[in-house]
C-alpha positions as CSV (number, residue, x, y, z in Angstrom):
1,X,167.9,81.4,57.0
2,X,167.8,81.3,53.3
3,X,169.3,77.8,53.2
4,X,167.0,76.3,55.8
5,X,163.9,77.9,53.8
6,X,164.9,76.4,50.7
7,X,165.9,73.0,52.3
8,X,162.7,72.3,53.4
9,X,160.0,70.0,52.4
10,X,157.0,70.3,50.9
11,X,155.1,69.1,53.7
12,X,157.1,71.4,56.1
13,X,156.1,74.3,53.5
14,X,152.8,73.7,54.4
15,X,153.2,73.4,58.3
16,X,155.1,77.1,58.0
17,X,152.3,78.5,55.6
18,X,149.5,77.5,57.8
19,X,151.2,78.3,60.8
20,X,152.2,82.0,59.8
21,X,148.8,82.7,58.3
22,X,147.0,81.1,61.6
23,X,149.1,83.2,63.7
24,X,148.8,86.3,62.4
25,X,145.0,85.9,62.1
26,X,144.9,84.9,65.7
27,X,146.8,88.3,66.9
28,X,144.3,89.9,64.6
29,X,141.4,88.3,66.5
30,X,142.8,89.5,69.7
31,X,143.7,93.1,68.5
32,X,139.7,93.0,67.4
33,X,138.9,91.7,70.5
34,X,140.4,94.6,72.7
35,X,138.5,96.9,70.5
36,X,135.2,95.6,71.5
37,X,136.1,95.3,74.9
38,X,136.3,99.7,74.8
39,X,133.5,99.6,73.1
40,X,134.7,99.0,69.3
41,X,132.0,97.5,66.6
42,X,135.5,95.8,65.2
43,X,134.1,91.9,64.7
44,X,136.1,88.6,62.9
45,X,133.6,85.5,63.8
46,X,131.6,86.7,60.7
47,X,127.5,85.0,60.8
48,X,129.2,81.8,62.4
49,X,127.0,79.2,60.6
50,X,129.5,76.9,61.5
51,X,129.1,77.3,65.2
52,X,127.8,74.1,67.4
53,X,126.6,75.2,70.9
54,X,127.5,72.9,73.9
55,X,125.3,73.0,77.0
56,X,127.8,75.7,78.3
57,X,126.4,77.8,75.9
58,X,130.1,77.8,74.3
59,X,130.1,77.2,70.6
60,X,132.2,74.6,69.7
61,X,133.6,75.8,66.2
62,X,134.3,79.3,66.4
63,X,137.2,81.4,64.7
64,X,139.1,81.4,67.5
65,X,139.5,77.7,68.5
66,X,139.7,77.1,64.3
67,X,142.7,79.0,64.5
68,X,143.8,78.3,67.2
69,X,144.1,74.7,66.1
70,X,145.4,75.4,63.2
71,X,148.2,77.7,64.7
72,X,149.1,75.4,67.4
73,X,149.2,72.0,65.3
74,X,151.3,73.6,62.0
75,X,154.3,75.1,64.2
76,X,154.5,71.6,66.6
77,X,154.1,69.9,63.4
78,X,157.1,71.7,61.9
79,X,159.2,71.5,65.2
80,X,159.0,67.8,64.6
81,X,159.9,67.6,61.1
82,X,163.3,69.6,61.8
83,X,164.1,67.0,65.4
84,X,162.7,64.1,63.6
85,X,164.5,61.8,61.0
86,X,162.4,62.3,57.2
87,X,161.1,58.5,57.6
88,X,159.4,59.3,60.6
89,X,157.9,62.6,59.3
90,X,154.5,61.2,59.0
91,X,154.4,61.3,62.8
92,X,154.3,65.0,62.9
93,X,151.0,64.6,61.0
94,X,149.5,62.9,64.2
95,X,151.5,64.8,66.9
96,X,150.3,68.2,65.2
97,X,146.7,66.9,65.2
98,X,146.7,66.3,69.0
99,X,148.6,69.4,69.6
100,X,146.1,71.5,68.0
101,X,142.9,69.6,69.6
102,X,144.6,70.4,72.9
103,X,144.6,74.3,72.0
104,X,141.1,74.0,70.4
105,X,140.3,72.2,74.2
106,X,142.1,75.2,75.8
107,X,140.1,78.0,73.7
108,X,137.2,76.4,74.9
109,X,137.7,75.8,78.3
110,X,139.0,79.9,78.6
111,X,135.7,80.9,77.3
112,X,133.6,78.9,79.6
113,X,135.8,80.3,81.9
114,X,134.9,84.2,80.4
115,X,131.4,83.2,80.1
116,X,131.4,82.2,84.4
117,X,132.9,85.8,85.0
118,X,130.4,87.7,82.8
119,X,127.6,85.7,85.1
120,X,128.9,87.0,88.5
121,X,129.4,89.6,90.5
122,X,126.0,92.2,89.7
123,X,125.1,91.2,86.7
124,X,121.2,91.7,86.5
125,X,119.9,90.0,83.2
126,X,116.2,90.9,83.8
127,X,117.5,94.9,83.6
128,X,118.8,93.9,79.9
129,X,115.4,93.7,78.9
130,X,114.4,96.5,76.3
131,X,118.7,97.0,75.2
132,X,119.7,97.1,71.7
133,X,122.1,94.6,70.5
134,X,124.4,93.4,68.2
135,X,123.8,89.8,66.7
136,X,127.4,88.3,66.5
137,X,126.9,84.7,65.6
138,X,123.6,84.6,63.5
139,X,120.5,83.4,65.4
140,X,118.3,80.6,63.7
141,X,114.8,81.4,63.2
142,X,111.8,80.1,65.0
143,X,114.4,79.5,68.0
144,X,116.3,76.7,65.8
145,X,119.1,77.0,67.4
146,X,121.3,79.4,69.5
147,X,123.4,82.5,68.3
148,X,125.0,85.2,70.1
149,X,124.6,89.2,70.9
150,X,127.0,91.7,72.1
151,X,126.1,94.8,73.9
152,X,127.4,96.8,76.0
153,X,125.3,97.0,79.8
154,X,125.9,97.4,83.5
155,X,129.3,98.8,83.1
156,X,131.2,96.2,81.1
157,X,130.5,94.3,77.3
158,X,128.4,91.4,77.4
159,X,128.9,88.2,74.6
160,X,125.5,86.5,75.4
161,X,123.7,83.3,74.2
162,X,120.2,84.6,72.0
163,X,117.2,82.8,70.5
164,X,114.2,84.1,68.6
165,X,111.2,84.4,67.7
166,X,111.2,86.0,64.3
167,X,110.5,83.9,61.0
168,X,113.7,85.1,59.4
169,X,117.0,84.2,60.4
170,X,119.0,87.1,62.5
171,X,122.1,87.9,61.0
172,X,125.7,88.9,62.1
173,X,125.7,92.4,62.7
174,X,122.0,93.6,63.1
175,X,120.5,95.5,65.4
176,X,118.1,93.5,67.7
177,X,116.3,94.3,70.6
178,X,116.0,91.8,74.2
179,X,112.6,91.3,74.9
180,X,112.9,88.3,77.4
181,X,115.1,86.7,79.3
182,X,114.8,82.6,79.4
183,X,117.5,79.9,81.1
184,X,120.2,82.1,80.8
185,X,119.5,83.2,77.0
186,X,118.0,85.9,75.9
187,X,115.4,86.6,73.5
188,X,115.1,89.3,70.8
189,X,113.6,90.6,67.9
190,X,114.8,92.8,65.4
191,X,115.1,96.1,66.7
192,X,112.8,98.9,64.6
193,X,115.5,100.6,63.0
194,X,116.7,97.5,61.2
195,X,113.0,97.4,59.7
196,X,112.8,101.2,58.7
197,X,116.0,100.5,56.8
198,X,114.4,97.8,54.7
C-alpha cells in the first residue's frame, strides 16, 4: 500500500485527495440528511447563493450534485491513470469530467424524482398556509429569484421552492412564516420572532 502511495503521480495525488475529501463529505451530507428527515435542524447546503433553479424547481448547483461530481469524476479519474499507460494520462482528465457530469445528471434527476413524491399522495399546500419555516437556500428579495424552506407538515418533512415579498434578502436558517401559496411555490415573510430578535 505504501509503495503504490508513494509511486504515484502528482496528478493521481490530486484525483485521491479530491476523491477522499468528496466522499466523505458526501456520507456527511447523507448522515445530515437522515437527521432532518426525523426531524433534525442538522443542515450542509449553507445560504446556497450558488444555486440556479430549473423549471423543476430543482437547483442546479447544490452541495450535493457539487460533490457528487467531484466524488464520482476524481476516483474514475484515478481508476484510469492506474489501467492506462502515463502518455495517455491526460485522457483521464476528460473521462473523469464526463463521469462526474453523469453523477451531477443523476443527483439531479433523484431530486426531481424526490420533489414528484413530496407532491403526491395528500399533500394539501393551501393547509401550509400560516406554518413556520426554515429558509434552507436563501430567498432573494422582492421575489428575485427562488430559494427553499424546510418544515415539517402533514406527517412527513417538506424541502419546498419559496419567494418573497420582503425588501431584504431571507437567509439560510431563519425562521419564516407561509402566507401564500402561488404555482407550486410558496410565499413567506419573516416570521415575528426573527424580528423581536433584532
Amino acid at each position: 500500500m505504501k509503495e503504490w502511495f508513494m509511486g504515484l503521480s502528482w496528478y493521481e495525488h490530486v484525483y485521491l485527495w479530491l476523491g477522499v475529501a468528496a466522499t466523505i463529505f458526501l456520507i456527511l451530507q447523507i448522515i445530515l440528511m437522515c437527521f432532518s428527515a426525523f426531524g433534525g435542524d442538522l443542515d450542509v447546503d449553507g445560504d446556497g447563493d450558488i444555486d440556479v433553479d430549473t423549471d423543476s424547481g430543482v437547483s442546479i448547483f447544490t452541495t450535493k450534485s457539487i460533490t457528487a461530481f467531484f466524488a464520482v469524476g476524481s476516483w474514475t479519474g484515478l481508476l484510469i491513470c492506474s489501467l492506462a499507460k502515463p502518455s495517455l494520462h491526460w485522457l483521464s482528465i476528460i473521462i473523469a469530467i464526463i463521469a462526474g457530469i453523469a453523477a451531477w445528471a443523476v443527483v439531479i434527476l433523484l431530486m426531481r424524482a424526490m420533489l414528484k413524491l413530496q407532491s403526491t399522495g395528500n399533500f394539501q399546500p393551501e393547509k401550509l398556509i400560516g406554518s413556520t419555516a426554515t429558509v434552507y437556500v436563501g430567498i432573494p428579495a422582492s421575489r428575485g429569484g427562488r430559494g427553499k424552506i424546510t418544515l415539517n407538515a402533514q406527517g412527513r418533512f417538506l424541502e419546498l421552492d419559496a419567494v418573497t415579498d420582503e425588501t431584504d434578502k431571507l437567509n439560510y436558517n431563519e425562521v419564516v412564516e407561509i402566507v401564500a401559496t402561488e404555482n407550486e411555490c410558496t410565499v413567506v415573510k419573516r416570521a415575528d420572532n426573527n424580528l423581536k430578535g433584532e
